[in-house]
C-alpha positions in Angstrom: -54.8 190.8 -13.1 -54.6 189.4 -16.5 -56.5 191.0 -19.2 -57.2 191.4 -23.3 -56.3 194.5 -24.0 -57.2 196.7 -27.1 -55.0 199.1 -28.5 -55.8 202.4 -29.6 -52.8 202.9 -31.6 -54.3 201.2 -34.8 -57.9 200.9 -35.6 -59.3 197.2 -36.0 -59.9 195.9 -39.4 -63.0 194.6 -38.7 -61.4 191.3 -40.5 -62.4 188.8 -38.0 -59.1 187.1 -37.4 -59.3 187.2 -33.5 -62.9 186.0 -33.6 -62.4 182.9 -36.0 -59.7 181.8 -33.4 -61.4 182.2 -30.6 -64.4 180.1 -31.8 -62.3 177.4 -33.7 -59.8 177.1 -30.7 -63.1 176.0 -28.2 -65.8 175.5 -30.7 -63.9 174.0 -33.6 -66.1 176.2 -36.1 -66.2 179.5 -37.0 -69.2 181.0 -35.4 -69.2 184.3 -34.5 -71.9 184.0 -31.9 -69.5 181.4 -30.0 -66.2 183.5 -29.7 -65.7 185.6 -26.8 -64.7 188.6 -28.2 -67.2 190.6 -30.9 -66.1 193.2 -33.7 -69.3 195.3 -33.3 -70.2 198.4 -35.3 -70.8 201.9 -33.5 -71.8 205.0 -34.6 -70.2 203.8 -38.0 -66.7 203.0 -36.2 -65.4 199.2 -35.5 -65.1 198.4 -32.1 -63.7 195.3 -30.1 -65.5 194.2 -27.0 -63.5 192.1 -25.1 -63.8 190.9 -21.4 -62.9 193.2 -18.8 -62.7 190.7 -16.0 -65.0 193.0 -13.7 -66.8 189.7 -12.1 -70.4 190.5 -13.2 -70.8 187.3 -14.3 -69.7 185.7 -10.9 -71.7 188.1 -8.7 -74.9 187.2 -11.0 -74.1 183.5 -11.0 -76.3 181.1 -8.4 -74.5 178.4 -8.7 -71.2 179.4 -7.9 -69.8 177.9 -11.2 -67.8 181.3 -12.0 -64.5 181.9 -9.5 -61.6 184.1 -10.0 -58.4 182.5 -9.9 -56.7 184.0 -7.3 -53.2 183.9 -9.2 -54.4 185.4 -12.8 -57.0 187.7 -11.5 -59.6 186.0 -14.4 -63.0 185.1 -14.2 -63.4 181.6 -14.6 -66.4 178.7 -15.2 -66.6 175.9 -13.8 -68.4 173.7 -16.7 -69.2 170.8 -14.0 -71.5 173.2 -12.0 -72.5 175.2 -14.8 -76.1 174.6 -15.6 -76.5 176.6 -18.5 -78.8 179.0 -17.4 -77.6 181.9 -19.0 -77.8 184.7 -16.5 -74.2 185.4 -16.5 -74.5 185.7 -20.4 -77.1 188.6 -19.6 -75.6 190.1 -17.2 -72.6 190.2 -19.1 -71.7 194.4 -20.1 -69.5 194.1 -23.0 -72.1 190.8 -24.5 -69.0 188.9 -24.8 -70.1 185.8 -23.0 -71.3 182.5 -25.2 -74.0 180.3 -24.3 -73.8 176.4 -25.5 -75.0 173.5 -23.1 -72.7 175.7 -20.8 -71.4 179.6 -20.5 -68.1 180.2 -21.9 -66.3 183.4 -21.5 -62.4 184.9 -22.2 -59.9 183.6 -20.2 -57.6 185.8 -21.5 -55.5 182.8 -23.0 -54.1 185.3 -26.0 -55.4 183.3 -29.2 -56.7 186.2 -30.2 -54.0 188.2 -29.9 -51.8 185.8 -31.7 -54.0 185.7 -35.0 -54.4 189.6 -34.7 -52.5 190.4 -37.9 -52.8 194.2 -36.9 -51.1 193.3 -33.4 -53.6 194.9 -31.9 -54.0 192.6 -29.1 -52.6 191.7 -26.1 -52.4 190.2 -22.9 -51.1 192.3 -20.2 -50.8 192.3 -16.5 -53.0 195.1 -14.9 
């Protein structure tokens, strides 16, 4: 399974590289609120939630718009049945998941990882 991994060997730097690309890459603006992965604060310490690809968001989804490809091992949305409800977003544990006219969510494509410029990013097969 494909995944965004977070490395522990380097703290993040809370400066917002990997979430600008994300949400100029799909959104083409920087938004915070529209990139799938958050720099959160807690207990005083920066952390990075990213998607863990654990299929909450397709269990909770009525309208079978979220699959998992059966090569990559990611979740995936399907914006054409989509309706934009927004009960994958909520179900969602690490609050990673956007809502616009449709749910958007990592698809662990590496953007990310690439404008990391403490490399502490990936994409790894797990």
């Amino acid at each position: 399974m494909k995944k965004l991994v977070v490395s522990k060997e380097h703290p993040c730097m809370a400066c917002l590289s990997c979430v600008r690309a994300c949400s100029e890459a799909f959104y083409k603006v920087f938004d915070p609120d529209k990139s799938c992965i958050q720099i959160v604060d807690k207990n005083g310490a920066v952390k990075v939630n990213t998607c863990v690809q654990c299929g909450k968001c397709m269990r909770t989804c009525k309208h079978g718009a979220i699959t998992q490809n059966p090569k990559t091992g990611v979740y995936m949305i399907n914006k054409k049945l989509c309706t934009g409800c927004g009960e994958c977003v909520a179900a969602c544990p690490m609050k990673v998941m956007t809502l616009g006219e449709t749910a958007t969510k990592c698809i662990a494509c590496g953007i990310c990882a690439k404008a990391c410029p403490m490399g502490i990013l990936s994409v790894e097969e797990k």
